[in-house]
Every structure is written in C-alpha cells, then in structure tokens.
Phi, psi and omega in degrees: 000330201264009196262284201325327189282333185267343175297312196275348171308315181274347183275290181318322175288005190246005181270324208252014207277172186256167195297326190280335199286326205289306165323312179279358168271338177219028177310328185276338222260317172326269192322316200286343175265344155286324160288007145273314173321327180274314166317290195322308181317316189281346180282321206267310197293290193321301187302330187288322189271350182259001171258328183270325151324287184306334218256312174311318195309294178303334184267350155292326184277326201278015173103305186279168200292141160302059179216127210292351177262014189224016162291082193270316190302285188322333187266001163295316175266018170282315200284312183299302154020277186284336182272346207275278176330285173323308193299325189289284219295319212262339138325302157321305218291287186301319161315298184322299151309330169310306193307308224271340172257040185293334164298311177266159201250332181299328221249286117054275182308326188288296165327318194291318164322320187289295189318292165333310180295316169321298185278308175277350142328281193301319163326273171315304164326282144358304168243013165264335171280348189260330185276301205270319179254018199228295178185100255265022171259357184300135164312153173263013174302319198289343159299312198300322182297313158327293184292342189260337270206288208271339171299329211272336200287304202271114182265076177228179214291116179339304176307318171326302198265310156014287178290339173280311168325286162351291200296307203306322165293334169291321160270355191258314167312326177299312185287337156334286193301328180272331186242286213292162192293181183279295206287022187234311195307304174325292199301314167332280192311291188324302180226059171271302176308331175294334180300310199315306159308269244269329173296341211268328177251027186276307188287336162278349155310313188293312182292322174318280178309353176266321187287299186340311217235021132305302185297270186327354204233326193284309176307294179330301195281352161291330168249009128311300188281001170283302183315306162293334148320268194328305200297341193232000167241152188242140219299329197276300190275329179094343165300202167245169205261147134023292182273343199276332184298309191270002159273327165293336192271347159295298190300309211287310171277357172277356178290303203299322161295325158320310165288343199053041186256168172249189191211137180247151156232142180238137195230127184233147148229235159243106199312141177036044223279347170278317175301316182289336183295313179259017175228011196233313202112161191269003159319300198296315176290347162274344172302279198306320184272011180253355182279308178293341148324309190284293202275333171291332196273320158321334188227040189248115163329146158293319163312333173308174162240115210211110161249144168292142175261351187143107175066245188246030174229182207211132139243138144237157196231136183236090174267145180086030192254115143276191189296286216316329195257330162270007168300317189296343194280316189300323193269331190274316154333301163340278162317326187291298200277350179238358171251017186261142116283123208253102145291153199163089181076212158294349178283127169222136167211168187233177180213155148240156189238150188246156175213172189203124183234120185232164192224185217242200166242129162313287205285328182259156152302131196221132176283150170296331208274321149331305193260002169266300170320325185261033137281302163348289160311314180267354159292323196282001175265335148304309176307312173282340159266025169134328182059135204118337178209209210233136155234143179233156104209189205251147184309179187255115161315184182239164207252000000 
C-alpha cells in the first residue's frame, strides 16, 4: 500500500518538477519527442488519406455530376487532400528548422511546440468539418481516438502534452457549441472530455515513468563515472594512477610514431623521501607528495601527461617533445620542487627530486615499456650522481 501511494505520489511529483530536475531527467528526450510529433503526422496523414480514399470513392459512385461545387464527397476528399499535403510540407519545414538549430534546446522545443500544435489543429479542425458540415450525426468518438492515440505517441514534457490537451478540448468545445446541433453537443462535449482524462493519464504514467528510469539510468552513469574516476585516479594527489598513464600514454605515443613525431618521458622521484617519512611522519609525508604534485604539474603543458607512479615517483609523458626540450621541462621541475617550501603544522621543509628523461625514436619503433625502463636508467644515474638532478638518455636501439 505505502509502495502503490509513493507510486502516485511521483506520478504527481513529475507534473511539478522544476525546470533543472526536468532537463536533468529527460536531457536526453529531445529527438525522440519530435519523432513522436512526426509519428502523430503521420497517423494524422494516414487517418486523412483513408478519409479522402472513402469520400473520392463516394463521390464516383454516387451517381452525381463529378463538379467540386456541387459534390460534397468530392469536396470532402479535396479538403483531406489538402490537410494531407499541408501536414507533410509544415512536418518538412520544422524538420528543417529542427536541423539548423542543433545547438539551442530552447529554440528546439519551440519547433517540436509548433509542430505538436500544428497537428492536433489540423486534428481537431478536421473533424469538426467532418462532424459539422459533412456529417453532423457522426460521433464524436473519432476525435477521442485521434487524443488518445496522439497522446500514447508523444513522450515530452508533461506541460507540454498538457497544454495540447487543453488547447485542443477547448477548442473542439467552443466549437461543439458554435456549429454542431443541440442534440449532438452532449455526446460530442462527453467524449472530447473523456479523451481528455484518459490522455492527460496514459501520458502522466508514460512521462512519469521515463523520468524514473531517466533519473535511474543518469544516477547509474554518475556512479560510472565515480567508479572510473576511483579507477583511474590516484586519491592522495588527485593525478591519474599508474594504469590510466600506461594505457593513454601508449595510444598517445603510437600516434606521434605514426605522425612521425618524438616523444619524451620524464620519470622522477623525491630524493630521500624515507628519511622524511620517519622523522616527520607519514602525515607530513603525504604533505610533501601532494606538494610535489601540485608544483610539477604547475609547469606542465595542458596536453602533457603526468602520473603518480608508484610511492614517491611521477611519470611524464611529452608528446610532440624533443630531448632538448623536455630536458629544460625536466630542469624547470627540478628548480620548482627544491624552491617550494612545505609548511604542515609546525614543520617547514623543502625537498628535491631526481629525474631521468629518455625520448622516443623518429626512425625506429620504440615501446612504452621500452622507454620507460631507459627513463629508469636514467633516474637510477641521477641517483647515483648526487640527487638533485636531471639525466637523460635515449632507448637502445633494436639489433
């Protein structure tokens, strides 16, 4: 009972959503609500050409001279005829404008609005000429089939098929009253309203339940996209980890070999980054490494690529780079990271970095796992030459 009450509670709450809920619930829903508006055409075209089919049929048949003014099936099928055309040609025209306004959503709508209007016009318009000058004992079921029909088609914003409704009963009523006979007007008016109920609630299910499972499908991908974040970044620095580096940064250098272009990698770490761990803490030690983070990535091209590697080392990757140039990147890294001061509580301290820089080969194919290792090298030879400073060399060729 408390599920079946919270049902209709959302069904209602989905009449009431605010503009940002609506968007972020059906943000995806455009195209499919002008093509339901082009289904309503074509149902309106389809009903229109089976009214002009019968009424030439009738007007061939009957005997009488074949002249539009004095012919009423013919001119009933002259009039669909024409409601045929008019739907199609004004269907084109708002595709067309749909297309050229691919950007605004607003201006979007308005077409889809137009359209939408356009059609239970001609709908409505229709069948008060076929009920008031053509035959006027005719039911007024065939509208309700027309509203319910054309309601089931259009998945768009509750005000939206709402206000169509509306416009649409109101008007087929004003006219009930204005043309059609006393003894018809009851039955007319009973079931232009009854379309009316069963459209306004076929469609608050149908949009109810679209938002649901909008809102569920935007929350899935929000907590996709959480995941992949978590997967692929790493949580102390906010860089990316490890696996996100060595698969982008592999398709980024097989472009640039493609391209024939070079490529750099710079592989650094924090010179004695254990000593600080034990006499400061590893608090202090996470300090430092979100510091150094912070100040390497500061002199970095937005297009570089630059991850924790593992503990207290970085990788970066410099496509369209030669040595010459990530070496100064590599040195201005340097200069950055030993001219930083790490304030953390009561403690101020500075740190250096070692670094190893290797490049890619123009003329040979070179592997990433290749070019990371002679990055290595050349770090473990910064190391061994003092800590503090930038080594380069270059992959080995292949024999």
């Amino acid at each position: 009972m408390k599920a079946r009450l919270r049902t209709y509670l959302d069904l209602f709450r989905y009449y009431t959503l605010s503009r940002e809920d609506y968007y972020q619930c059906m943000k995806k829903e455009l195209p499919s609500t002008l093509y339901s508006m082009w289904h309503l055409s074509l149902l309106a075209s389809f009903a229109m050409l089976g009214f002009a089919v019968l009424s030439y049929m009738a007007a061939f048949s009957s005997g009488e001279d074949i002249v539009l003014t004095v012919n009423k099936s013919l001119q009933n099928g002259v009039v669909f005829s024409t409601a045929i055309v008019i739907i199609i040609l004004f269907g084109i025209l708002v595709r067309h404008l749909y297309q050229r306004h691919k950007q605004g959503k607003t201006i979007r709508y308005m077409y889809i609005y137009m359209l939408g209007v356009f059609n239970y016009s001609f709908i409505v318009g229709i069948h008060i000429y076929v009920t008031v000058f053509s035959y006027s004992e005719t039911p007024s079921i065939l509208f309700a089939m027309f509203m319910i029909c054309g309601l089931l088609l259009i998945f768009a914003p509750p005000l939206f098929n709402l206000s169509l409704i509306l416009s649409a009963m109101s008007t087929f009523i004003i006219f009930a009253f204005s043309f059609m006979e006393p003894q018809y007007q009851a039955d007319a008016i009973f079931n232009v309203i009854f379309a009316t109920v069963v459209g306004i609630f076929f469609t608050w299910c149908i949009n109810a339940y679209r938002a649901q499972a909008g809102s569920n499908s935007i929350k899935l991908e929000e907590e996709r996209e959480k995941l992949n974040i978590q997967a692929t970044t790493d949580t102390l620095t906010g860089l990316h980890n490890r696996r996100y580096f060595l698969e982008h940064a592999n398709m980024r250098l097989q472009e640039c070999l493609r391209n024939n272009e070079e490529a750099s990698i710079i592989l650094f770490d924090i010179d004695k980054f254990k000593s600080v761990n034990d006499t400061y803490g590893h608090a202090t030690g996470d300090v430092v490494i979100c510091a150094v983070s912070e100040v390497a990535s500061s002199q970095l091209r937005p297009y570089d690529l630059i991850a924790r590697y593992g503990g207290e080392e970085y990788i970066v990757f410099l496509p369209r780079t030669s040595v010459s140039v990530a070496q100064d990147v590599a040195e201005r890294i340097r200069k950055s990271v030993e001219g930083n001061v790490i304030n953390f509580q009561s403690v101020s301290l500075k740190c250096t970095i070692s670094l190893g820089v290797a490049k890619s080969s123009t003329s040979e194919p070179v592997d990433l796992d290749e070019l990371i290792a002679v990055a290595d090298d050349a770090l473990y030879r910064a190391k061994e030459g003092g800590r503090n400073r930038v080594e380069t060399a270059c992959p080995m060729q292949p024999t």
